[in-house]
C-alpha positions, 0 to 999 in steps of 0.5 A: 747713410753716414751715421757720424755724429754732428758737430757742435755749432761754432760760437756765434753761430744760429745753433750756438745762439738757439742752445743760448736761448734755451738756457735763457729760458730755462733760467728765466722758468726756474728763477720765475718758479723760485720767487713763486715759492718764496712768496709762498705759493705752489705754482702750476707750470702753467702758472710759472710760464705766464708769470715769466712771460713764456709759453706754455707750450715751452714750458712743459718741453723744459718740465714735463710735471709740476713736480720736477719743475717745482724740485729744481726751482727749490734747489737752484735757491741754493746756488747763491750760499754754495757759490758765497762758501766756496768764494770765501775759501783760500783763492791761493795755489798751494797745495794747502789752500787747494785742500781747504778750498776742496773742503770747503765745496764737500762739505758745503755740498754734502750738507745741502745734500743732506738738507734736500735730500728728500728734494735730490732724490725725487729729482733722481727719480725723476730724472735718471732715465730722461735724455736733457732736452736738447740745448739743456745741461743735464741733471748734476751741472750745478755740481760742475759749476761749483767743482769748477769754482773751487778748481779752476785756479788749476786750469792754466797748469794742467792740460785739458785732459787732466783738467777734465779728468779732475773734474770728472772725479771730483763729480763722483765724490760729490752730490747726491749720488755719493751721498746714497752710497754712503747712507744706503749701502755703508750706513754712514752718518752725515759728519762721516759721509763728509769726512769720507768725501774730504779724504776722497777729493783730497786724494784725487787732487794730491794725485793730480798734482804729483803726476802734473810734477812728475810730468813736468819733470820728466820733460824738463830732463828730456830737454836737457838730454837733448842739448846736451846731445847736441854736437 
């Protein structure tokens, strides 16, 4: 029997609408649980599914515990200021303006992190050896999000692999597992953590960019080569 992975449903297929659905849910359970805590309560997962309208049965399968279900609620409250910070920094393409805005998502990250820490590291705990439920994103997509905000001017100038690799890099300097490494193993405090974190993203962009240059460039003497070897 074959044992090649399947393909991921095309738009607009069932299995694309079923993963939509799941993520519905999902918002709709953690949004529930969010206005729950911000009334002052400590609700149930029981308690959240009825109040969203949503099984209970379907809500253990998203959070298994009160715990987890409660860690990400508080943390999803924090989705509106990050996304408002990064909003609010040089939308322009100079090298500069990027720099800001990269400055602008460390260092608003890194204090949320340092602000929920306790929070972050229970959701690693928590989290670290479970497989997403199907249909879900993993643990860390908010950090994708707000990467992808504050770089996505970017896309149209970079092919998908660099694209993607940006991305991927900048995923590793940011949250709560760059912050562990700093505390736990270098013993850093908070406005160090971030300078460091700065350095690091502004590194991997300035990288980024010199070999997007270089490439353009060798493609461009590439092309005058080959009309000017033309008979």
């Amino acid at each position: 029997m074959s044992t090649r992975a399947k393909a991921a449903p095309p738009r607009g297929s069932p299995g694309s609408g079923r993963t939509q659905q799941k993520q519905r849910t999902r918002r709709d359970l953690l949004a529930t649980a969010g206005r729950l805590i911000s009334e002052g309560f400590r609700p149930t997962v029981a308690e959240v599914a009825d109040a969203a309208d949503v099984s209970r049965r379907t809500a253990y399968r998203y959070f298994p515990t009160q715990e987890k279900l409660l860690v990400e609620a508080s943390l999803e409250r924090v989705r509106p200021a990050m996304e408002a910070a990064i909003a609010a920094a040089p939308a322009g393409l100079a090298e500069e303006d990027l720099d800001k805005r990269l400055d602008t998502l460390v260092e608003s990250m890194q204090t949320m992190a340092v602000e929920h820490e306790h929070l972050l590291r229970t959701m690693v705990q928590l989290t670290v050896l479970e497989k997403p439920q199907p249909g879900t994103r993993p643990r860390g997509s908010r950090r994708v999000d707000w990467i992808e905000l504050a770089v996505g001017s970017l896309k149209p100038r970079l092919d998908r692999a660099t694209y993607s690799r940006l991305v991927t890099a900048l995923s590793l300097i940011v949250g709560i597992e760059a912050l562990i490494v700093m505390r736990d193993l270098r013993g850093l405090g908070t406005a160090q953590a971030i300078q460091v974190s700065q350095w690091m993203a502004r590194a991997v962009l300035r990288e980024t960019l010199r070999e997007t240059i270089a490439a353009a460039s060798r493609g461009r003497n590439s092309s005058r080569a080959e009309r000017r070897a033309k008979p």
